[in-house]
C-alpha positions as a Markdown table, in Angstrom:
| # | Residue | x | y | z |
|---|---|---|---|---|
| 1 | Unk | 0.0 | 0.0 | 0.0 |
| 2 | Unk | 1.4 | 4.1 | -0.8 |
| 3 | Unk | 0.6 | 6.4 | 1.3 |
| 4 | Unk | -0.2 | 9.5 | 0.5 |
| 5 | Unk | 2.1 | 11.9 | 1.7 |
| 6 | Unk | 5.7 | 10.0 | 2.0 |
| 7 | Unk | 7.2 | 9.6 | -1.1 |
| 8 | Unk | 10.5 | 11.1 | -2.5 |
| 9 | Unk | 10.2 | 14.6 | 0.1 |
| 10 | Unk | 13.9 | 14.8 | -0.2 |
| 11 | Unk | 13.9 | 16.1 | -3.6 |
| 12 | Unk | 12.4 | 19.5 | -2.6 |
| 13 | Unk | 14.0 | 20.2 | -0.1 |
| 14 | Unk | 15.8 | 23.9 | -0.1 |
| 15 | Unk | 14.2 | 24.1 | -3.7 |
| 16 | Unk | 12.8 | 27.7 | -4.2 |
| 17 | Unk | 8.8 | 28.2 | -4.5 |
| 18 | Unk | 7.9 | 27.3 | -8.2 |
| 19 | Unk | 10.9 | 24.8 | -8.8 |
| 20 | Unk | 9.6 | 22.1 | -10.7 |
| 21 | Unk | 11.2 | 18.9 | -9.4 |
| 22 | Unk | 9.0 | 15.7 | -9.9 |
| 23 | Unk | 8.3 | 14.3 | -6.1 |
| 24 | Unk | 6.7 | 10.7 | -6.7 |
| 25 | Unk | 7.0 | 7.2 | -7.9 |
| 26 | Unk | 9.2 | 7.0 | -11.3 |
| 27 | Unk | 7.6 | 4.9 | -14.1 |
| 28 | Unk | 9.1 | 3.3 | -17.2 |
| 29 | Unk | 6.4 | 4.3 | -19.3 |
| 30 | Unk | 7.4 | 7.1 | -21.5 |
| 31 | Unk | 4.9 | 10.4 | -21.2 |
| 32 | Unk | 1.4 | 10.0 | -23.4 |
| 33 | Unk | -1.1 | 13.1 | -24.2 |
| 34 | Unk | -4.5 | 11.8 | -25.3 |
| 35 | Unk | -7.4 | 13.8 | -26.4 |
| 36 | Unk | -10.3 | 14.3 | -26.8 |
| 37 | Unk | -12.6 | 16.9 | -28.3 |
| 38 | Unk | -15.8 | 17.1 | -28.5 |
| 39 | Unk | -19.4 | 19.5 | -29.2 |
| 40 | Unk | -22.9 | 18.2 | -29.1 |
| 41 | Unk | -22.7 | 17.1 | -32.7 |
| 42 | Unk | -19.3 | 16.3 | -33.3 |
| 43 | Unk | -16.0 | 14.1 | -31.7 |
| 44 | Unk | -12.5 | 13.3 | -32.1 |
| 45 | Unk | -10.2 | 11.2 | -29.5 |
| 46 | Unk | -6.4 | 10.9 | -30.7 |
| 47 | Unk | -3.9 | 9.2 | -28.9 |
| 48 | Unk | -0.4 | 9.7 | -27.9 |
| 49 | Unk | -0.7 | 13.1 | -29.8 |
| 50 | Unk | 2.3 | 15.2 | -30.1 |
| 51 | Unk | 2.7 | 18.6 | -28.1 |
| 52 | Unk | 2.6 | 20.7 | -31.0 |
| 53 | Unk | -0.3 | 19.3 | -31.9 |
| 54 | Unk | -2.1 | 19.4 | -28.6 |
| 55 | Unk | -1.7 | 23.1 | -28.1 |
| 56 | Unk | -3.5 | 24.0 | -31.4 |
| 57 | Unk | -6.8 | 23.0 | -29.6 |
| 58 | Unk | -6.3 | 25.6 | -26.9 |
| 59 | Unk | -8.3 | 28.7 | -28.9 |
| 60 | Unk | -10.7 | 25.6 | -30.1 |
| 61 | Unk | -14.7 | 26.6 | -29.7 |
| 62 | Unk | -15.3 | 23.0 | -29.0 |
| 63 | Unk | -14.5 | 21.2 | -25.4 |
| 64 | Unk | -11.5 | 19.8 | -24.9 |
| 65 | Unk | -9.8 | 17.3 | -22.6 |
| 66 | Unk | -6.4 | 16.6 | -22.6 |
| 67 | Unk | -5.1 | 13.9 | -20.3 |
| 68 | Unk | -1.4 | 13.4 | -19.7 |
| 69 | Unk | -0.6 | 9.8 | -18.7 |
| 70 | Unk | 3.3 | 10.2 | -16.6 |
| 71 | Unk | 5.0 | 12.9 | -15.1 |
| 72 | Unk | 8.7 | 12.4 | -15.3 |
| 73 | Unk | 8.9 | 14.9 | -18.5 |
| 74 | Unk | 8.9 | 17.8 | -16.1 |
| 75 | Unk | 9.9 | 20.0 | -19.1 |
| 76 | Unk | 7.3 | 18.7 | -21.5 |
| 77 | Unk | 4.5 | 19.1 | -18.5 |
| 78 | Unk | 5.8 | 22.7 | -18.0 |
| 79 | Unk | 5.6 | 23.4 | -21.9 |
| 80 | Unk | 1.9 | 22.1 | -22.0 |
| 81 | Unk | 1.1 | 24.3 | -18.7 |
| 82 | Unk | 2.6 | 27.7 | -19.9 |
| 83 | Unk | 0.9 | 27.4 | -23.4 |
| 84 | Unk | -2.4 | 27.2 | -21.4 |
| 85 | Unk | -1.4 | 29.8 | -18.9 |
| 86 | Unk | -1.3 | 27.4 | -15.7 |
| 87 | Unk | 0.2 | 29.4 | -12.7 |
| 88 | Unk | 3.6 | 28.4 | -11.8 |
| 89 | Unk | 3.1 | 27.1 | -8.0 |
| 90 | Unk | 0.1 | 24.9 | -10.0 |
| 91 | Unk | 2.8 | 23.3 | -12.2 |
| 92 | Unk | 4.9 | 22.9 | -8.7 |
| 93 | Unk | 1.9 | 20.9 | -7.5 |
| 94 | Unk | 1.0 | 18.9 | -10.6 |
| 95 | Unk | 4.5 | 17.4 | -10.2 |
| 96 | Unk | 4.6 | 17.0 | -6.5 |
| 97 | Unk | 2.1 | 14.0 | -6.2 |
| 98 | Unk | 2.0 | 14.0 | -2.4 |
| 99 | Unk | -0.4 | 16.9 | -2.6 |
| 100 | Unk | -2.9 | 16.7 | -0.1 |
| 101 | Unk | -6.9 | 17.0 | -2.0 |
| 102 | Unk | -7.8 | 20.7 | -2.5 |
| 103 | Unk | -9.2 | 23.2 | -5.1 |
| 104 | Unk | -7.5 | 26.3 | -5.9 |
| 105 | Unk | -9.4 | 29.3 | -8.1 |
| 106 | Unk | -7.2 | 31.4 | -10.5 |
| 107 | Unk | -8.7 | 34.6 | -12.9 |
| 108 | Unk | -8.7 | 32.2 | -15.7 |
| 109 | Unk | -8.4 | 28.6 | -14.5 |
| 110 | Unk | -9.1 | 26.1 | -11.6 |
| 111 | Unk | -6.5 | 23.6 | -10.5 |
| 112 | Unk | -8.4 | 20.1 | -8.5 |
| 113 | Unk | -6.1 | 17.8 | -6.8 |
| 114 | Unk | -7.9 | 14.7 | -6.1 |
| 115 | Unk | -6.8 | 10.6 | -5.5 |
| 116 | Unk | -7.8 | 8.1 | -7.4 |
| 117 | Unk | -8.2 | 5.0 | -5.5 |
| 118 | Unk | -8.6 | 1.5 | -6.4 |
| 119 | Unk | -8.7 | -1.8 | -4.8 |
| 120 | Unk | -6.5 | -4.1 | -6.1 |
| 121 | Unk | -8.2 | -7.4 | -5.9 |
| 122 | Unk | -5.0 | -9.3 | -5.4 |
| 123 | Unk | -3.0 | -8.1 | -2.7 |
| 124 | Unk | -6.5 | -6.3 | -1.2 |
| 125 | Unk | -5.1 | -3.2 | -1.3 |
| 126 | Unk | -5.8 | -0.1 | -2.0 |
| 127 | Unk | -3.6 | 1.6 | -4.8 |
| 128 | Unk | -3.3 | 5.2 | -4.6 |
| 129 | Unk | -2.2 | 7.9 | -7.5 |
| 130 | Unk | -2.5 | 11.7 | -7.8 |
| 131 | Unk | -5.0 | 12.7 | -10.0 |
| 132 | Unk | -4.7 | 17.1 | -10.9 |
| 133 | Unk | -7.3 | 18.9 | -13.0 |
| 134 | Unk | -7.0 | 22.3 | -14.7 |
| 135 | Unk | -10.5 | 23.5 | -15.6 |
| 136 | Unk | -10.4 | 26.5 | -18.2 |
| 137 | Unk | -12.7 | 28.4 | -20.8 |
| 138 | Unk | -13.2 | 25.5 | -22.7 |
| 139 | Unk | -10.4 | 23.0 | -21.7 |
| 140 | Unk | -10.1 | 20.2 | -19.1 |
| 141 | Unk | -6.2 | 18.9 | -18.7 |
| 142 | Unk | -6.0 | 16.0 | -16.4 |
| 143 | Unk | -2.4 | 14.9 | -15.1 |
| 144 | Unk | -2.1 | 11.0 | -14.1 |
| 145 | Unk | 1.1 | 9.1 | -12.5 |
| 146 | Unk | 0.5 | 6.3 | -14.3 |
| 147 | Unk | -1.7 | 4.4 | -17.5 |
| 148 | Unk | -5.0 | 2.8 | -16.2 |
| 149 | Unk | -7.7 | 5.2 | -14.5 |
| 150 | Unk | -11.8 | 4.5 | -13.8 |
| 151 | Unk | -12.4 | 7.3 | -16.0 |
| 152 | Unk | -13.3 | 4.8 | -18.9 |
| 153 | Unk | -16.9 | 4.6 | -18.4 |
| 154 | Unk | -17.0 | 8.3 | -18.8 |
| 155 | Unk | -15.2 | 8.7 | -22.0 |
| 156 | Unk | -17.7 | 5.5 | -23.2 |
| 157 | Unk | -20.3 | 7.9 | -22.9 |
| 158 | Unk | -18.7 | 10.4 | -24.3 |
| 159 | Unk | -17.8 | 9.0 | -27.4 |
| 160 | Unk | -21.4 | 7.1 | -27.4 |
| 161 | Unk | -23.3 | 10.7 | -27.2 |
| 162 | Unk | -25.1 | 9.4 | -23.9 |
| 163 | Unk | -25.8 | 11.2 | -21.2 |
| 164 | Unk | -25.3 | 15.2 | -20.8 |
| 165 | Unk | -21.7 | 15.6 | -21.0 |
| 166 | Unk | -21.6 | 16.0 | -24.7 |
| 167 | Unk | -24.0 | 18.3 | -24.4 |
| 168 | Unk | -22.6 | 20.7 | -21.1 |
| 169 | Unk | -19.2 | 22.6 | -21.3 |
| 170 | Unk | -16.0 | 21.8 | -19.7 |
| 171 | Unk | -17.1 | 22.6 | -16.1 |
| 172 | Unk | -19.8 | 19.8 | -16.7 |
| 173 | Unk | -16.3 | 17.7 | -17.5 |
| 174 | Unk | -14.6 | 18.0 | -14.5 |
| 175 | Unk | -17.3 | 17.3 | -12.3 |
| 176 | Unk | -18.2 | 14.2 | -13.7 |
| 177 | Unk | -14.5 | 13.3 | -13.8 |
| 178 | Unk | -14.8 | 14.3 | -9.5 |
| 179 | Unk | -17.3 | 12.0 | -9.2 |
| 180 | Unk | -16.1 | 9.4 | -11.4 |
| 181 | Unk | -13.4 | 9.3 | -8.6 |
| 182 | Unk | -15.7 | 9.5 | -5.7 |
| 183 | Unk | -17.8 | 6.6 | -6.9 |
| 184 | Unk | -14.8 | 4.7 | -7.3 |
| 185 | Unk | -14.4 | 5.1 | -3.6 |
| 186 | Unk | -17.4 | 3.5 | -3.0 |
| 187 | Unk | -16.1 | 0.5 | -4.9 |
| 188 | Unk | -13.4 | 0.5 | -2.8 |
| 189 | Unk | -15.5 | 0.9 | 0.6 |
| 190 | Unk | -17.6 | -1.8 | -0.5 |
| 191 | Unk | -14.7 | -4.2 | -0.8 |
| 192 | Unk | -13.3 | -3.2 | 2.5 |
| 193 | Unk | -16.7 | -3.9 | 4.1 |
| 194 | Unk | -16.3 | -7.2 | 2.7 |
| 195 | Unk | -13.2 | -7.4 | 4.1 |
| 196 | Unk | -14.2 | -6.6 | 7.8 |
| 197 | Unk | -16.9 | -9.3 | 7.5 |
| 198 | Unk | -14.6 | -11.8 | 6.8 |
| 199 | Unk | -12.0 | -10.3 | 9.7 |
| 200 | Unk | -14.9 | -10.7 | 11.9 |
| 201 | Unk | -16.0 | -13.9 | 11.1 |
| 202 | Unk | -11.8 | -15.2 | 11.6 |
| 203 | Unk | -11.6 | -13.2 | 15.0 |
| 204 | Unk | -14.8 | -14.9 | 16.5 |
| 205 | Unk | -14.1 | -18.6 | 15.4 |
| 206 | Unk | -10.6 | -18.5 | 14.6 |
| 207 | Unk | -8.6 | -15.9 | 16.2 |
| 208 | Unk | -5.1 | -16.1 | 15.1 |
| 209 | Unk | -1.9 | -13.3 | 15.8 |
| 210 | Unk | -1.7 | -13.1 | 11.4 |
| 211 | Unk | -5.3 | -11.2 | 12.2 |
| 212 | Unk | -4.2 | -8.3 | 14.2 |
| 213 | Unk | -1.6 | -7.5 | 11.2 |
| 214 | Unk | -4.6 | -7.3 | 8.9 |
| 215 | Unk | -6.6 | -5.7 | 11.1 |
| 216 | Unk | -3.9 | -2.6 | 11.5 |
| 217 | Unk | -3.5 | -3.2 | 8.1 |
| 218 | Unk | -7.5 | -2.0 | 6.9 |
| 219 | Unk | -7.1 | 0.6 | 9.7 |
| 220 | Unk | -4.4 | 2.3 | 7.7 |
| 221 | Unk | -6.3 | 2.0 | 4.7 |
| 222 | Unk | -9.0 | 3.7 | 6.3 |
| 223 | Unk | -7.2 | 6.7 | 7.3 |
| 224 | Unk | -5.6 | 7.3 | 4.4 |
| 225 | Unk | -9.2 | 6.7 | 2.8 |
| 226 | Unk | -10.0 | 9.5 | 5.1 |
| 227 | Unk | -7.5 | 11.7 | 3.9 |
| 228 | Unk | -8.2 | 11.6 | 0.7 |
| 229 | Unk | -11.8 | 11.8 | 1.4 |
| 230 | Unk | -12.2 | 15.1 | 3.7 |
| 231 | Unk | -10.3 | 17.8 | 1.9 |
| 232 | Unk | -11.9 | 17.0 | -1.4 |
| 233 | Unk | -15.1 | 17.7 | 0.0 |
| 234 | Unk | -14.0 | 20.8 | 1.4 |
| 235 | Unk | -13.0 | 21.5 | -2.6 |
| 236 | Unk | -16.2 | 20.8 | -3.6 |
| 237 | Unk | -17.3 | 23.5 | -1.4 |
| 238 | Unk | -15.0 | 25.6 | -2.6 |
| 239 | Unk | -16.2 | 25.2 | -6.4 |
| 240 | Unk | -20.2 | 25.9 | -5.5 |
| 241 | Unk | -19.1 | 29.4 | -3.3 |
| 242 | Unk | -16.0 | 30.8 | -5.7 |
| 243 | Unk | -15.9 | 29.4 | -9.2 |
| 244 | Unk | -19.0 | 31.5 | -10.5 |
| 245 | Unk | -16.4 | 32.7 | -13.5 |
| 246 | Unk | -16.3 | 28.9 | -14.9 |
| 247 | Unk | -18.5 | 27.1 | -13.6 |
| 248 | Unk | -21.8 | 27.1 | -15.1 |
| 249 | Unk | -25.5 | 27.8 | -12.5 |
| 250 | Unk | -26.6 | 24.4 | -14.5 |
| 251 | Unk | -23.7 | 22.5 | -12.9 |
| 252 | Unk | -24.0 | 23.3 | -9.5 |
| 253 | Unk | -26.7 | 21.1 | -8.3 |
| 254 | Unk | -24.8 | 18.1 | -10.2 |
| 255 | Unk | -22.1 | 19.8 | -7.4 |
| 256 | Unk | -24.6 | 19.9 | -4.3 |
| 257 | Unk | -24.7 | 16.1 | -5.4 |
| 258 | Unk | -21.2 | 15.3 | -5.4 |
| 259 | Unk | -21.2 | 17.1 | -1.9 |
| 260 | Unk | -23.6 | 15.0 | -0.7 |
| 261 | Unk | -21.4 | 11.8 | -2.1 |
| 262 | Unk | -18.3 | 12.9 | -0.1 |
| 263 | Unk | -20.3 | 13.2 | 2.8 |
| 264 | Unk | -21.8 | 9.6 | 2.5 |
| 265 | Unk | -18.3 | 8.4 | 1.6 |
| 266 | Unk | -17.4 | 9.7 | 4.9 |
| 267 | Unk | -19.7 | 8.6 | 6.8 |
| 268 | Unk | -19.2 | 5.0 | 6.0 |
| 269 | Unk | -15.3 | 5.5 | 6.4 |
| 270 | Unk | -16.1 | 6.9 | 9.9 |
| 271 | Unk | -18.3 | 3.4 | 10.6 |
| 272 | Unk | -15.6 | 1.5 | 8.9 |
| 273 | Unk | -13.1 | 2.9 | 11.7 |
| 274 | Unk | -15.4 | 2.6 | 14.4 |
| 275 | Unk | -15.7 | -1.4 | 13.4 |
| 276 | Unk | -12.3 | -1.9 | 12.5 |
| 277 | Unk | -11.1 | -0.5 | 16.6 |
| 278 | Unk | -13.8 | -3.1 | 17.6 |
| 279 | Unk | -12.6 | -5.9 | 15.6 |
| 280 | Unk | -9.2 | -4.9 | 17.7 |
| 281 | Unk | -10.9 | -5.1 | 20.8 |
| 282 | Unk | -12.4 | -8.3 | 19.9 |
| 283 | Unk | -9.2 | -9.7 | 18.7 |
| 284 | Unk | -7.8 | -8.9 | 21.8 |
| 285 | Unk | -10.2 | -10.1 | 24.2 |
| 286 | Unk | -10.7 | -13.3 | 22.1 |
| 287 | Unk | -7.0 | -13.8 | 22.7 |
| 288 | Unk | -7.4 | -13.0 | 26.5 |
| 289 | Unk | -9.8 | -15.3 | 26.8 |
| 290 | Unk | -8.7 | -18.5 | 25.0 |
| 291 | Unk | -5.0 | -17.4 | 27.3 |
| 292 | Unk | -7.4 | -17.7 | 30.3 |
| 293 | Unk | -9.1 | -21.1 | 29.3 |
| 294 | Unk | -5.8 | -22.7 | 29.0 |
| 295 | Unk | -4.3 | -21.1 | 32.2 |
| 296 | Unk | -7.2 | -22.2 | 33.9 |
| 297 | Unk | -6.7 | -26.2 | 32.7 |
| 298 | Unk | -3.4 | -26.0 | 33.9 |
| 299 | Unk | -4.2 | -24.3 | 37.5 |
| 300 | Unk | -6.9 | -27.5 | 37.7 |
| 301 | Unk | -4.3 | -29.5 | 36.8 |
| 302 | Unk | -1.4 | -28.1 | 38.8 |
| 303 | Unk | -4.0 | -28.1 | 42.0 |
| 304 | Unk | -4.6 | -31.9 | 41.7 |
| 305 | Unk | -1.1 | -33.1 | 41.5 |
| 306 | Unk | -0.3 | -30.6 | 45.0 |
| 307 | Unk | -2.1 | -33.4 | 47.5 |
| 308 | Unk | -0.6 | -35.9 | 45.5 |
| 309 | Unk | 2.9 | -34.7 | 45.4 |
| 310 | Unk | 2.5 | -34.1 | 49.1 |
| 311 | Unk | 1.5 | -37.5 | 49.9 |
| 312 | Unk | 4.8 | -39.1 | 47.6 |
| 313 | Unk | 6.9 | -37.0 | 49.4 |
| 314 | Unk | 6.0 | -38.1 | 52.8 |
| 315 | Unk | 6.7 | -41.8 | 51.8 |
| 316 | Unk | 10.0 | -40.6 | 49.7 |
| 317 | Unk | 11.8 | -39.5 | 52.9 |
| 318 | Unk | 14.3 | -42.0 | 54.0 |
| 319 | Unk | 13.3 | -42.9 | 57.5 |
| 320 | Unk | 13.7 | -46.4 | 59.3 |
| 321 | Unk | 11.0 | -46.6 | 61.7 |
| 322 | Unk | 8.0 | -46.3 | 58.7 |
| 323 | Unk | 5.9 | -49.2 | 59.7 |
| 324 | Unk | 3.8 | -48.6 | 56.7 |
| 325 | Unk | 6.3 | -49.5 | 54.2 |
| 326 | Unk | 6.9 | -53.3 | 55.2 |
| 327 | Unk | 3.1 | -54.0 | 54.8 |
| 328 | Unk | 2.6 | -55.7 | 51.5 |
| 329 | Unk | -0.8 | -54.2 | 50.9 |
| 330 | Unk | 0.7 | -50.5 | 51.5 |
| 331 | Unk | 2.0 | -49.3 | 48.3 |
| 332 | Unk | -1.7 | -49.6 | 46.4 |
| 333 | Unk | -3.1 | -48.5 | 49.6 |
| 334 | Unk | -1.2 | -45.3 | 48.6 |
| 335 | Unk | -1.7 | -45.0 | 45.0 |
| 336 | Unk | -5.6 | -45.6 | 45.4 |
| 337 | Unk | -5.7 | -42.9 | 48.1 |
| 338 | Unk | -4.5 | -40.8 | 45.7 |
| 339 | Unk | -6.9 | -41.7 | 42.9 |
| 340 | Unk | -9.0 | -41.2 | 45.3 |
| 341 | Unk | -8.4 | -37.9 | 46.2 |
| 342 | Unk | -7.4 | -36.7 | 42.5 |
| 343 | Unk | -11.1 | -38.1 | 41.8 |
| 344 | Unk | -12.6 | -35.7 | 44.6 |
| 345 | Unk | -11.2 | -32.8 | 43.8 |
| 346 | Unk | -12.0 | -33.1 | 40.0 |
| 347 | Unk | -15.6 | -33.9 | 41.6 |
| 348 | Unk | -15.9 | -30.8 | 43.7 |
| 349 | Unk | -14.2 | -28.1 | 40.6 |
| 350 | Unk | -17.3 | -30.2 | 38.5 |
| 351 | Unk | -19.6 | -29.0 | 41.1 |
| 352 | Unk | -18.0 | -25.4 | 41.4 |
| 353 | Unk | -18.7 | -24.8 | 37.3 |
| 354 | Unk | -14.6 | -24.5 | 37.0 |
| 355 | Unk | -14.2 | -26.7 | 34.3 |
């Protein structure tokens, strides 16, 4: 599992405001621009288009969305930003992909930080990446770490004609490509709840130590599901009350919506928490318990043999005058006395409901 806000901090350290250093995890893949542009009547998507080609579409009437696949090219990603007028501490962040979520408003361009999570089926993880977006007139550039995203379904309707996006400007764009990523996360949650129920089920019948790694495990998930989670809302916010200059009056109930989305996802983070600290507790108590049972067997056990160690080491002392020990009938005298009392004692602990 990443976290979010660990990787590669060394690099900017002592490096002026506006230095553009990329901060994240290098990839082989080489840097990709895609596009796509589109009106109500018409579309084009092009792949792995060249830069010169890219920033022709900037004075384009139609709506545009540019998404840049890698990050390592710092000085093609500053090339693409100054063409479109991006602010300089917003090309700073783009590259710097342990941002935390937020939403910054310029005169002529809003810059989204979001994180695109995903659970990876295999390990049962969740895989984190930096997702920026620079809303503008009548562009959308979106910035990626790495190829593979859950913005398919949305360029499927796109290029199908379905839905309202085709027919909606940018701003309609970037929300849906926000909520693409905050209905991922409930993707995500749902797999984590599945993962608790199983958790739960293993700590009640089976509890082993392997479970209290998992469980601190999905507790870490959680809070980093939380961080992603919180400021993005506070973004979404910040999009309804200060972004009048590009974002449309049709598109801010679609926003009110996505507000209420991040407010659910929080919720059932919040819930998740609360369950995973009681699957702790339980973990632990199971573990005090079954600790208990077996110290308690071996008190029971300890407390018959102390008569009967008592009684062999009267008759292991080496004394002369111990009439007893010349009778021929006295040795299993002694060993039924002490069956005897061994079967008395486990008699009365019966009767007490020790055991």
């Amino acid at each position: 599992m990443k976290g979010l806000y660990s990787r590669g901090l060394g690099g900017k350290v002592g490096q002026p405001p506006g230095t553009l250093v990329f901060v994240g995890e290098k990839h082989a893949a080489p840097v990709t621009l895609n596009l796509i542009d589109y009106t109500g009547d018409s579309f084009e998507e092009m792949d792995s288009v060249p830069i010169e080609k890219v920033i022709s579409f900037k004075m384009s009437p139609t709506v545009t969305w540019l998404n840049v696949t890698g990050l390592s090219d710092t000085e093609l990603v500053e090339s693409l930003c100054t063409h479109y007028g991006v602010h300089l501490l917003v090309q700073e962040d783009i590259l710097h992909t342990n941002q935390r979520p937020k939403v910054e408003v310029y005169d002529d361009h809003i810059f989204m930080v979001m994180k695109m999570i995903r659970y990876d089926d295999l390990t049962g993880e969740l895989d984190i990446e930096q997702v920026s977006v620079i809303l503008g007139k009548n562009f959308v550039i979106t910035f990626q770490e790495k190829a593979g995203d859950v913005f398919e379904p949305l360029r499927e309707r796109i290029r199908s004609g379905k839905g309202r996006v085709r027919r909606q400007g940018p701003d309609y764009l970037a929300y849906a490509l926000m909520d693409a990523v905050v209905d991922n996360y409930f993707l995500a949650m749902e797999k984590m709840g599945e993962d608790i129920e199983a958790l739960e089920s293993d700590v009640m019948e089976r509890p082993n130590p392997n479970l209290a790694s998992s469980i601190h495990r999905l507790k870490r998930e959680l809070i980093l599901l939380r961080r992603a989670v919180w400021p993005l809302r506070e973004g979404v916010s910040v999009l309804m009350r200060d972004a009048q200059l590009l974002v449309s009056t049709d598109t801010l109930p679609y926003l009110r919506d996505l507000y209420d989305h991040t407010i659910a996802v929080m919720d059932t983070v919040e819930s998740f928490r609360d369950m995973a600290s009681g699957l702790l507790d339980i973990y632990l108590s199971s573990i005090s318990n079954r600790m208990n049972q077996v110290m308690k067997v071996l008190t029971i056990i300890a407390t018959i043999f102390i008569p009967l160690t008592f009684i062999a080491g009267i008759y292991g002392m080496n004394f002369e005058n111990m009439p007893e020990l010349s009778l021929p009938w006295a040795y299993p005298a002694v060993l039924i006395l002490c069956l005897a009392i061994a079967l008395t004692m486990i008699a009365f602990f019966r009767r007490k409901g020790w055991f």
